[in-house]
N, C-alpha and C positions, 0 to 999 in steps of 0.2 A: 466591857469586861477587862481588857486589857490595862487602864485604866487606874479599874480596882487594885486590881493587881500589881501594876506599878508600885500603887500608893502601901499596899500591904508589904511592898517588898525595900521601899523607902525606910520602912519604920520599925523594919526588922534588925536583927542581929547581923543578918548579912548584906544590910544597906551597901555597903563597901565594894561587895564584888558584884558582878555583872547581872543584868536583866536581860535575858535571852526569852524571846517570841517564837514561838512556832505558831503556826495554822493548821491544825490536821486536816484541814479539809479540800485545802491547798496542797499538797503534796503529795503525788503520784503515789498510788500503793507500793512499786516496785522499787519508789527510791527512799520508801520513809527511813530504813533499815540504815543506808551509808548516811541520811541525811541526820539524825539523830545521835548515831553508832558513829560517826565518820569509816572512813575505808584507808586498806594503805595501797600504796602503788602494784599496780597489775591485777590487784583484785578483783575485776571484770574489765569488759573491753570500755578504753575509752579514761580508762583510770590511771592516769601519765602519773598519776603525783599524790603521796600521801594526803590526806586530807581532814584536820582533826572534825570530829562531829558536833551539833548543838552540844552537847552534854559535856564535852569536855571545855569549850569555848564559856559553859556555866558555869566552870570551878568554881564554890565560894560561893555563887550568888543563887541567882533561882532561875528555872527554867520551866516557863509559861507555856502550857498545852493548851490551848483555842482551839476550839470545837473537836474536842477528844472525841465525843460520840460521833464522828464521822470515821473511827479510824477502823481498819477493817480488821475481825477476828485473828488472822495473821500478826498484823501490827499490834495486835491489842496483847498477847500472849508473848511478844518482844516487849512492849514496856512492863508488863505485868514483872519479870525477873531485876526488871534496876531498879523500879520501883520497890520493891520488896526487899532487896535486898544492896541493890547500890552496885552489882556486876553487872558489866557488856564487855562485848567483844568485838572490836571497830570488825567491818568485813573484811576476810582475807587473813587477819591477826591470826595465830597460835594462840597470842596471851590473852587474859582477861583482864580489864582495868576494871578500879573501883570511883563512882562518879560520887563527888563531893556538892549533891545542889539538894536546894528546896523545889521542889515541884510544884506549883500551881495549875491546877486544868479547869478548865471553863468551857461551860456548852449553853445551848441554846433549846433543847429539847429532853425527852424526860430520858435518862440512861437503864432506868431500872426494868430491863423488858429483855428479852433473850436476843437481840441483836449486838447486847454488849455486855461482855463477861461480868459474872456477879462479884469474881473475889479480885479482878483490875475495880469496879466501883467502891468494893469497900477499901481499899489500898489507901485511894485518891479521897476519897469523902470524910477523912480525921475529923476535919472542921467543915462544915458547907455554910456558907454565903450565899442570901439570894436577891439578886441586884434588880431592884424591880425598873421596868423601862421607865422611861422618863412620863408618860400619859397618865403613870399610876402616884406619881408627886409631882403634879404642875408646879404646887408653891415653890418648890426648887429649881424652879427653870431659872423666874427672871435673877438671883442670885447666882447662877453656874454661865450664864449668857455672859454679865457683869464681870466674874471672874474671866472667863475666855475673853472678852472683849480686854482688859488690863492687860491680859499674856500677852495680848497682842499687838495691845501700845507698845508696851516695857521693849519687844522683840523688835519695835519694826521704828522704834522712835518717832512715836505719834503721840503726840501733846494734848490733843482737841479735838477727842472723838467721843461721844458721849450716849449713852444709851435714853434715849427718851420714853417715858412713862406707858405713851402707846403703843412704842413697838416693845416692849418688855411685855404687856396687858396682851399683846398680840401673841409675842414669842411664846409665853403661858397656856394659850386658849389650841395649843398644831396638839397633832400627838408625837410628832417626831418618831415612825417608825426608825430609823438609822440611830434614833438614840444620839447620846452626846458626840459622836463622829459628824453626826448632820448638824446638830444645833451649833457645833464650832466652824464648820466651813460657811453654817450662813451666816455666822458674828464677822468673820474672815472675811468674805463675798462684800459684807455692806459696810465693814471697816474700810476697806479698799476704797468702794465709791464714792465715799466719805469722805477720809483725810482730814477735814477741820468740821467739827459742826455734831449737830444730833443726827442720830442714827433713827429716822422716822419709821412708821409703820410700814409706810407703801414701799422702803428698802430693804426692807426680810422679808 
């Protein structure tokens, strides 16, 4: 998802400015608030030092929400307003700032059910995209393997490492639960053992 994402935010208008990642699924309910919003000093205990938030660290570019339908009714009613309208209020702040990002959110599961507000999904859903796993386009493996295996010459100065016929026929036939994050760390894994030569079956 992440990914896509990138790629959609490469070939936008705001290519320029930053690609900022969040996880919601990853982030403690209690700290989504300063971790998005940022905080300023003394705002709660613990809080020595202003601290700008994702949103403001996204000026100009976009700011990726991964696994939104994790985030809880509380957090979901906090993005609901910048979403909407492009106001927050770092914690502790008086003022309101206005956040200058594109939003992208991605999940994994279906949002439209009463555990996640109806008028945060139609906010986020302008356009939807749906990125099917990798099991549901094999023909697209041994090409995306081939690409990730080049990133990974070009990066590491490897001349002579080649994708052979079987392990592509191989790499094609997994389903790849973890999706393109696993099929790059096994291109990764059996570049490494490599080094000169084809990259056989029995090394992915």
């Amino acid at each position: 998802k992440e990914l896509v994402a990138q790629a959609l935010h490469s070939m936008s208008r705001r290519s320029t400015g930053p690609f900022v990642p969040i996880n919601c699924a990853e982030v403690p309910n209690e700290l989504f608030e300063s971790e998005l919003f940022g905080h300023v000093r003394g705002a709660f205990t613990g809080a020595e030092r202003t601290r700008p938030g994702l949103l403001a660290k996204a000026s100009s570019g976009t700011l990726f929400l991964d696994e939104v339908g994790d985030m809880s009714p509380e957090n979901q009613a906090r993005l609901l307003r910048v979403v909407e309208d492009g106001i927050y209020r770092p914690v502790g702040n008086d003022d309101e700032l206005h956040a200058d990002v594109r939003f992208f959110a991605a999940t994994n599961r279906e949002l439209r059910d009463e555990s996640f507000r109806n008028d945060l999904y139609h906010r986020l859903a302008g356009i939807v995209l749906v990125a099917p796993p990798l099991r549901m386009r094999r023909s697209d493996i041994p090409v995306l393997a081939q690409h990730l295996l080049d990133h990974f010459c070009a990066e590491n100065d490897v001349i002579d490492v080649h994708l052979s016929p079987e392990a592509a026929e191989f790499l094609r036939a997994q389903d790849w639960p973890g999706n393109v994050r696993q099929l790059r760390n096994c291109i990764e894994r059996s570049a490494y053992a490599v080094r000169n030569g084809d990259i056989s079956a029995a090394l992915v």
